[in-house]
C-alpha positions as CSV (number, residue, x, y, z in Angstrom):
1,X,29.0,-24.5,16.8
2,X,32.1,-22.1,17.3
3,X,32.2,-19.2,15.2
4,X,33.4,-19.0,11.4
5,X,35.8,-16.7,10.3
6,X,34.8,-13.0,8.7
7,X,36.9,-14.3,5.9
8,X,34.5,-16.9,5.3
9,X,31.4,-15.0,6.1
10,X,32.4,-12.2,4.2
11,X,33.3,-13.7,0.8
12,X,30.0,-12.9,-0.7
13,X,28.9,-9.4,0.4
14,X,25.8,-7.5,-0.7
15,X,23.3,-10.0,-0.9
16,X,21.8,-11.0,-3.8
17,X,24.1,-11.1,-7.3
18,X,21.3,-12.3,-9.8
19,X,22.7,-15.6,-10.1
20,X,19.4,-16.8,-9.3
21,X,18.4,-16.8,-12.9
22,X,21.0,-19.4,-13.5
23,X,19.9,-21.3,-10.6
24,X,16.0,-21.2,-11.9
25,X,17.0,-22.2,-15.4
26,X,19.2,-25.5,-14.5
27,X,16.3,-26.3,-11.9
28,X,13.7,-26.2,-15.2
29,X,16.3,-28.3,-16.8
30,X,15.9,-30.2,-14.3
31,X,12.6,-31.0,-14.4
32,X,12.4,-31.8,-17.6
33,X,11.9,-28.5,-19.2
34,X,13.7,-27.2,-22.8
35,X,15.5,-24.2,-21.6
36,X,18.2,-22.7,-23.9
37,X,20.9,-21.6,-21.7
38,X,22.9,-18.7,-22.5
39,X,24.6,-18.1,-19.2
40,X,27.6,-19.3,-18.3
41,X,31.2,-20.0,-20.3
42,X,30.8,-24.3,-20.6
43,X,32.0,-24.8,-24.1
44,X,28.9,-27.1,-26.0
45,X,31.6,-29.8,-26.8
46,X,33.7,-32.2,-24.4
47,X,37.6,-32.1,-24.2
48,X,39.1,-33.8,-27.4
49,X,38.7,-37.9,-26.8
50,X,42.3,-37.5,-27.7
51,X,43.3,-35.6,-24.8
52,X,40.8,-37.5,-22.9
53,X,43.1,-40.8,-24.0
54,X,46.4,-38.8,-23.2
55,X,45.4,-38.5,-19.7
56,X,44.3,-42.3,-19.2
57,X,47.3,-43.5,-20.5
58,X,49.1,-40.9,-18.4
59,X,46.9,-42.5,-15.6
60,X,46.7,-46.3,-16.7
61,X,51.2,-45.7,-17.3
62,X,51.1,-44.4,-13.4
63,X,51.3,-41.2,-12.9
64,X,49.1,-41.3,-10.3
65,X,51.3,-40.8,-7.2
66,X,52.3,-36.8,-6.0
67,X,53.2,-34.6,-8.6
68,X,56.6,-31.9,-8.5
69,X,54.2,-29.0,-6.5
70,X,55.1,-26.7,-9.0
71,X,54.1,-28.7,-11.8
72,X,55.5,-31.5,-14.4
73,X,58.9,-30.2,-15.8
74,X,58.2,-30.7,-19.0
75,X,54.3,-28.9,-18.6
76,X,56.6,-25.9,-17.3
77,X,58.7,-26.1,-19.7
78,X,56.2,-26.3,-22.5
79,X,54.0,-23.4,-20.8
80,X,57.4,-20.8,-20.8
81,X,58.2,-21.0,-24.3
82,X,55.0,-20.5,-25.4
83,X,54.3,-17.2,-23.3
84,X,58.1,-16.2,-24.6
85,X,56.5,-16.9,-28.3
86,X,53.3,-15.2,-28.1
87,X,54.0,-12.6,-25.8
88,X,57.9,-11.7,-26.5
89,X,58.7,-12.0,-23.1
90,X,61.6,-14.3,-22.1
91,X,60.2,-16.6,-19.7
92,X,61.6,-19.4,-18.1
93,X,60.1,-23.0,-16.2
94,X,61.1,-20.9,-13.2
95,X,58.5,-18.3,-13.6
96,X,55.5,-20.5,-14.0
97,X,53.6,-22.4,-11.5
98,X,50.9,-24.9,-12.6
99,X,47.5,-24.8,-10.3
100,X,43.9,-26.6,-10.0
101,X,42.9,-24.0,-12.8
102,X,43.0,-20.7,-13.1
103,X,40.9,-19.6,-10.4
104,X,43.3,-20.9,-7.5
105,X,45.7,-19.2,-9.5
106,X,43.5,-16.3,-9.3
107,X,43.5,-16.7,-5.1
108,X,47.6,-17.6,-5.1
109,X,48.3,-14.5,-6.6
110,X,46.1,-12.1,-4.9
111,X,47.4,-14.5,-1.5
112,X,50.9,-13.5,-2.7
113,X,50.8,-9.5,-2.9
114,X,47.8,-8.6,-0.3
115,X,49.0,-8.2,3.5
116,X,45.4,-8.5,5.3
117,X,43.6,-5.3,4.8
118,X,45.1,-4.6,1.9
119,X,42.6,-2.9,-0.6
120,X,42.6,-4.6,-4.0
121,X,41.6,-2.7,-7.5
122,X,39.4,-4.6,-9.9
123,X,37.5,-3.2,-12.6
124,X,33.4,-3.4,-13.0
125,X,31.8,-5.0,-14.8
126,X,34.1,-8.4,-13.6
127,X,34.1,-12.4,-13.9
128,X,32.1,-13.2,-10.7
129,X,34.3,-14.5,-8.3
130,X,36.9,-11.4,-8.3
131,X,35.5,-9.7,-5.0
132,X,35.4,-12.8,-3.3
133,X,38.3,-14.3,-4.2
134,X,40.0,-10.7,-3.1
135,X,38.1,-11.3,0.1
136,X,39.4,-15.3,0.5
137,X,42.7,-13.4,0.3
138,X,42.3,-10.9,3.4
139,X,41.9,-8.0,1.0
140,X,39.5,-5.2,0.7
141,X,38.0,-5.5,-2.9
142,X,37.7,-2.3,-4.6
143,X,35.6,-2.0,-7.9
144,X,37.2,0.8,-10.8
145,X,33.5,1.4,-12.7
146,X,33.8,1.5,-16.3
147,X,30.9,3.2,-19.0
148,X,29.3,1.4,-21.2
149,X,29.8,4.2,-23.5
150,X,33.2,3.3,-23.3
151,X,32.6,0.0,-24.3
152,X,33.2,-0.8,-20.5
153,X,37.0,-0.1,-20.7
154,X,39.3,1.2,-18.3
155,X,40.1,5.1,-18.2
156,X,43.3,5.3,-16.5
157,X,42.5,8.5,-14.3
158,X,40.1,6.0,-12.4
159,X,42.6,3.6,-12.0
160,X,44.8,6.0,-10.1
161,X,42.6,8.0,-8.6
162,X,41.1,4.4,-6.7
163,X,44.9,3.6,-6.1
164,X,45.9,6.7,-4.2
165,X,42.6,7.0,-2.2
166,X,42.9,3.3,-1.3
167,X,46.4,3.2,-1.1
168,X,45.8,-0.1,-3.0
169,X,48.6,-2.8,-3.8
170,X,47.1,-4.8,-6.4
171,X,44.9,-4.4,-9.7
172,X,43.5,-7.3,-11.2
173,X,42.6,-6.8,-14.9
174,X,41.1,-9.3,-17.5
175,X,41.7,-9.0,-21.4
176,X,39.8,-10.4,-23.8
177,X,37.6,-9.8,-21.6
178,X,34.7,-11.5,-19.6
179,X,32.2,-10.7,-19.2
180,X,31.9,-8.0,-22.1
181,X,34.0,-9.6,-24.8
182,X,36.3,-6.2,-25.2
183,X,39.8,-6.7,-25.9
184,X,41.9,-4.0,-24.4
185,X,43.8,-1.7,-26.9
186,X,47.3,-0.8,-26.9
187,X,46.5,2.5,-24.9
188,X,44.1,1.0,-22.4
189,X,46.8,-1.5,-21.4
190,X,49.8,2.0,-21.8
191,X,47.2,3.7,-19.0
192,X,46.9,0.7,-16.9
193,X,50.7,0.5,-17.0
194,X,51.1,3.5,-15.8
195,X,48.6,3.9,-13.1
196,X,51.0,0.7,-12.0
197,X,54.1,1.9,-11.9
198,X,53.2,5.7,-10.8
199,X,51.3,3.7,-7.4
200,X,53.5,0.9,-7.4
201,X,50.6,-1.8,-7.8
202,X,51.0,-5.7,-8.8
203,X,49.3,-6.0,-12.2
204,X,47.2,-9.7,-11.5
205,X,46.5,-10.2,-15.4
206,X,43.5,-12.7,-16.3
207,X,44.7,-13.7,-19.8
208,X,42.3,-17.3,-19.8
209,X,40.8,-15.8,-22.9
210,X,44.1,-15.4,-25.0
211,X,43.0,-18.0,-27.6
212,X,40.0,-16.0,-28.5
213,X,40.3,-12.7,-30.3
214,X,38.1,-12.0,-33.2
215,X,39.5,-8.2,-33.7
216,X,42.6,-6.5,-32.6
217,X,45.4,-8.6,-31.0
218,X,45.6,-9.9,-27.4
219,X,48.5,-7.9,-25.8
220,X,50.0,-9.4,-22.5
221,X,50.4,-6.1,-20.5
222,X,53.7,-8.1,-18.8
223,X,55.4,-7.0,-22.4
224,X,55.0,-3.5,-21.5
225,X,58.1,-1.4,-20.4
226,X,58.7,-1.4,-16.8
227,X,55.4,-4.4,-16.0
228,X,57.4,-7.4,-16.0
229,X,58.8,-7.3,-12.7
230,X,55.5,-6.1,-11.1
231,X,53.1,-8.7,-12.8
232,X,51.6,-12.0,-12.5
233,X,49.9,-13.7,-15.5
234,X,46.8,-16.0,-15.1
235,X,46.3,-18.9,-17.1
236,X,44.0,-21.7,-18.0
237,X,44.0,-24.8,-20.3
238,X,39.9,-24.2,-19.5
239,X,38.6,-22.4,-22.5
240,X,41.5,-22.6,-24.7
241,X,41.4,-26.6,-25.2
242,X,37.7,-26.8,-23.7
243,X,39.3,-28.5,-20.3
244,X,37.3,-27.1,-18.3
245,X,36.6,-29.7,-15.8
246,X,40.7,-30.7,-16.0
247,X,41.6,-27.9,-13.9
248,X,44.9,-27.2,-15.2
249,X,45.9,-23.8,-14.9
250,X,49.5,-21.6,-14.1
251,X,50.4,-18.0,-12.8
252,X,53.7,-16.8,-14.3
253,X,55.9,-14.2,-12.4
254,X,59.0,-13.1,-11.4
255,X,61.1,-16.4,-10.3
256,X,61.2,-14.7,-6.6
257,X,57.3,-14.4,-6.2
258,X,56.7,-18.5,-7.9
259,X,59.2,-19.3,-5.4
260,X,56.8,-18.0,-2.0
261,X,54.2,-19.1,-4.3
262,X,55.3,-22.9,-4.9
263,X,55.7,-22.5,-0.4
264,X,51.6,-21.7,-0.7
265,X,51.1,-24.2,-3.1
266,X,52.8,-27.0,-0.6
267,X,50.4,-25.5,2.1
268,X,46.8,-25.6,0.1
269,X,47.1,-27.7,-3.0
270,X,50.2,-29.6,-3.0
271,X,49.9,-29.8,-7.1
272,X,48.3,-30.9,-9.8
273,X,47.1,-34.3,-10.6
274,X,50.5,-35.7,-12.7
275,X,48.0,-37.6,-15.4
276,X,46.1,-34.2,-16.0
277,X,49.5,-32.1,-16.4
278,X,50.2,-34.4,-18.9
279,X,47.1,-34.8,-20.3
280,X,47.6,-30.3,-20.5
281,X,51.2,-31.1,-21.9
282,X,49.3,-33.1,-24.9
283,X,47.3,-30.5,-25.5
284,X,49.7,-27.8,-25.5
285,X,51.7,-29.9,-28.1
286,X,48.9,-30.4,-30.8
287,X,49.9,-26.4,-32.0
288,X,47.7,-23.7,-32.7
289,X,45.8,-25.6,-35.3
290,X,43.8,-27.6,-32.2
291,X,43.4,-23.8,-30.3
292,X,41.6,-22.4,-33.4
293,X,39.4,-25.5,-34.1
294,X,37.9,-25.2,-30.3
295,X,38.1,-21.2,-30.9
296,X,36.6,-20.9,-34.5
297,X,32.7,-21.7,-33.0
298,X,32.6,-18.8,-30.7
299,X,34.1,-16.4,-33.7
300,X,31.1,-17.7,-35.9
301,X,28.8,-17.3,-33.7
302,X,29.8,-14.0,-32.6
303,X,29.7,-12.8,-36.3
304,X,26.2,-14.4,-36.5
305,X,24.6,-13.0,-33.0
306,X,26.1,-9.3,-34.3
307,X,24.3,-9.9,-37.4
308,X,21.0,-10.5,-35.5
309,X,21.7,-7.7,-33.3
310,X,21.9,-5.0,-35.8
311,X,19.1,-5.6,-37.7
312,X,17.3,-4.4,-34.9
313,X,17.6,-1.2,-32.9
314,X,16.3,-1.7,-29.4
315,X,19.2,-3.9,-28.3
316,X,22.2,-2.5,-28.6
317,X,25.5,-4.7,-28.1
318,X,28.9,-3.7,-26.9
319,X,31.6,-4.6,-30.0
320,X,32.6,-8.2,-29.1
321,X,35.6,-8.3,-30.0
322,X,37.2,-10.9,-28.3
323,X,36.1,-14.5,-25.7
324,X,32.6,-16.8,-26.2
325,X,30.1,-13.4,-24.9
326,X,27.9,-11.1,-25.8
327,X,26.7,-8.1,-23.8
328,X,23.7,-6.6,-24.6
329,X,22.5,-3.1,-23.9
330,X,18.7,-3.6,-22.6
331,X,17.9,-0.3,-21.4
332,X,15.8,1.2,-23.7
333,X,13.3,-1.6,-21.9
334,X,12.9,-0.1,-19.4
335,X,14.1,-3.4,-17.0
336,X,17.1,-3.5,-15.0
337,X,19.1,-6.8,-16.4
338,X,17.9,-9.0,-14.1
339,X,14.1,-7.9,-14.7
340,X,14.6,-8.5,-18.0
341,X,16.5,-12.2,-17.7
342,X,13.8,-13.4,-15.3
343,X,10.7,-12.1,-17.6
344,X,12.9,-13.6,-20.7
345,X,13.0,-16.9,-18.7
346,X,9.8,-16.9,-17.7
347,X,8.2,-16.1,-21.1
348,X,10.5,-18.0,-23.8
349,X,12.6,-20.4,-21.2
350,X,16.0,-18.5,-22.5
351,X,18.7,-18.2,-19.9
352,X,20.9,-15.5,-20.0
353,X,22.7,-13.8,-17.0
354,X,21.8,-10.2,-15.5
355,X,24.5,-7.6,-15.8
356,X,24.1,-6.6,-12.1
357,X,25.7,-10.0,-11.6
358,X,29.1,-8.8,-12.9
359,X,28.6,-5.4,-11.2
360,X,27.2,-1.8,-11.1
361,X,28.7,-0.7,-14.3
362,X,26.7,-3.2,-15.9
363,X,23.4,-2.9,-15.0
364,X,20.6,-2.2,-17.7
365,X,22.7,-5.3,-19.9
366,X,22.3,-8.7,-20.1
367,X,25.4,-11.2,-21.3
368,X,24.4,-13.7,-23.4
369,X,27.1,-17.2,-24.1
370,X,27.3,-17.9,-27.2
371,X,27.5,-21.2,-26.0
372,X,24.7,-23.2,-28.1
373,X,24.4,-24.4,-31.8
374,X,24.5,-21.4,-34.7
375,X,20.6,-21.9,-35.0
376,X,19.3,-22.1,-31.8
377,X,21.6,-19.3,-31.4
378,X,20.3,-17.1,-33.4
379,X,16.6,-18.4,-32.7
380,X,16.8,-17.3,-29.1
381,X,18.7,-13.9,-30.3
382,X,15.6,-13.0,-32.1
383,X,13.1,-14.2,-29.8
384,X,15.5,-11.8,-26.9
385,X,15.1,-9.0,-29.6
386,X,11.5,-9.3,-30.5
387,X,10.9,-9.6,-26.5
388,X,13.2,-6.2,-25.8
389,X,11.0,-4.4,-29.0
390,X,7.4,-5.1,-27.2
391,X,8.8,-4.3,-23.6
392,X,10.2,-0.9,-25.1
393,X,6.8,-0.1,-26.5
394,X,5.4,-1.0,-22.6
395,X,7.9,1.4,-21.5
396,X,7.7,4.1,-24.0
């Protein structure tokens, strides 16, 4: 056959990610085997049937021709006053644009401020598809490492010093944060701010997690002085009403980007089913009380795996203080992360996902969903402890 693009070819560089642990665990599932799966972000209960009946009605009533491309009015609508509410930012129906999910807003944004060639700025550890949705986008992706013993955050000398040797245009951040659960502070976000303005970078914010903050407060870095004309917001109905499968996202931005955006939109996606922006509209009007229902589980269970965690000392976690993860420090094992998640599975069929599969900053850790019922939960976090302790004793 003729050949395929580079973009194509290239989305997935460096080989292997560790994602094969995944892989081997929903294969033993598969077959038949009981495998408690820590790996990725599926909450462990369905939409609400209510939303589920908004939707058919939307469906059954009609709305099942084209939608507007840049979403329902009145889902627009909806969407700007409550990022004006939470955030403090005026925003209008004009600065939002409703997408299959977040993810293609993730690739419409980075579409709309990378010329090809452009190098990109993202910070390790990352949600998985960041390089190669930087790549889909004719970018060069270029990881910022973080420390663990900075909890993983930011410093914002290595933002800028990436951004002049790069000569970047973009830096994509994500707060709370996936995969290590940190919500970024007041100065983090004041750093990242600056390294923006002082390089003149688009700020790409992934803000899916806004729902779920157990400690601090969620800051939308658009609020900051000077960021509001240089940033686009990511969005997602996915983990804040447990739509996950809805795909019913938005990216808000100044009125003149949405407008070359809504152009893209009419050349990939042309919209968003009309039955599932209402079925999001539905959602968005049952308040916060339905936001903290679907949120409270992960808080719990956060509180509970911490508990577990530090009545040990050979796992060590990074403070979650925010999204449905743990990271856990596994070095003193001896094992790189994905050593330790393949011997884990092996041993005690319990999934969890490698570090090295969010980056290089993360290796040595293991991120753990807190994605399963409060005992088995706690169960597997105490089998993964008592597993860690005799492989520390191998190793010592």
């Amino acid at each position: 056959m003729p050949q395929l693009s580079s973009r194509i070819t290239t989305l997935n560089e460096g080989g292997s990610d560790g994602w094969e642990v995944f892989y081997r665990a929903r294969a033993l599932v598969a077959a038949g085997e009981p495998v408690t799966e820590l790996t990725i972000g599926e909450h462990d209960i369905g939409t609400d049937p209510a939303i589920l009946q908004a939707i058919h009605d939307a469906a059954r009533g009609g709305h099942t021709g084209y939608a507007m491309v840049p979403g329902v009015s009145a889902l627009r609508e909806a969407l700007a006053s409550r990022i004006t509410r939470r955030t403090g930012v005026p925003t209008t129906p004009d600065n939002v644009l409703i997408t299959p999910g977040g993810q293609a807003a993730l690739f419409a944004a980075h579409m709309a401020v990378l010329t090809p060639g452009d190098a990109a700025l993202y910070i390790d550890p990352y949600y998985a598809t960041y390089p190669g949705t930087i790549r889909a986008a004719s970018g060069r992706a270029v990881p910022v490492a973080t420390r663990a013993a900075d909890a993983f955050l930011p410093r914002g000398e290595a933002i800028q010093a990436a951004a002049r040797d790069t000569n970047a245009k973009s830096l994509l951040v994500n707060t709370p944060n996936n995969p290590t659960g940190m919500v970024y502070p007041q100065e983090t976000l004041k750093e990242i701010a600056q390294a923006c303005t002082d390089n003149d970078l688009w700020l790409i914010s992934d803000e899916v997690y806004d729902t779920q903050v157990w400690q601090g407060a969620h800051v939308s870095p658009r609020s900051l002085p000077g960021m509001v004309d240089r940033t686009l917001i990511v969005g997602s109905m996915s983990k804040s009403h447990a739509m996950t499968g809805s795909r019913a996202g938005w990216l808000v931005g100044p009125t003149e980007a949405i407008d070359r955006l809504i152009d893209l939109a009419t050349a990939t996606t042309y919209g968003v089913p009309g039955y599932i922006q209402d079925g999001a509209l539905f959602a968005l009007e049952q308040g916060a009380e339905l936001e903290e229902q679907i949120a409270e589980p992960f808080r719990r269970r956060r509180d509970l795996a911490l508990s577990v965690i530090e009545a040990q000392s050979t796992v060590k976690a990074i403070p979650a203080q925010g999204a449905m993860y743990l990271m856990l420090d596994i070095r003193a094992t001896g094992l790189s992360g994905r050593d330790f998640a393949e011997a884990l599975l092996d041993d005690h069929r319990i999934a969890v996902m490698p570090g090295e599969s969010f980056g290089k900053s993360a290796a040595g850790h293991v991120r753990v969903a807190l994605t399963v019922a409060d005992d088995r939960l706690a169960e597997a976090l105490h089998t993964l402890c008592s597993f860690a302790e005799t492989k520390a004793r191998a190793h010592a």
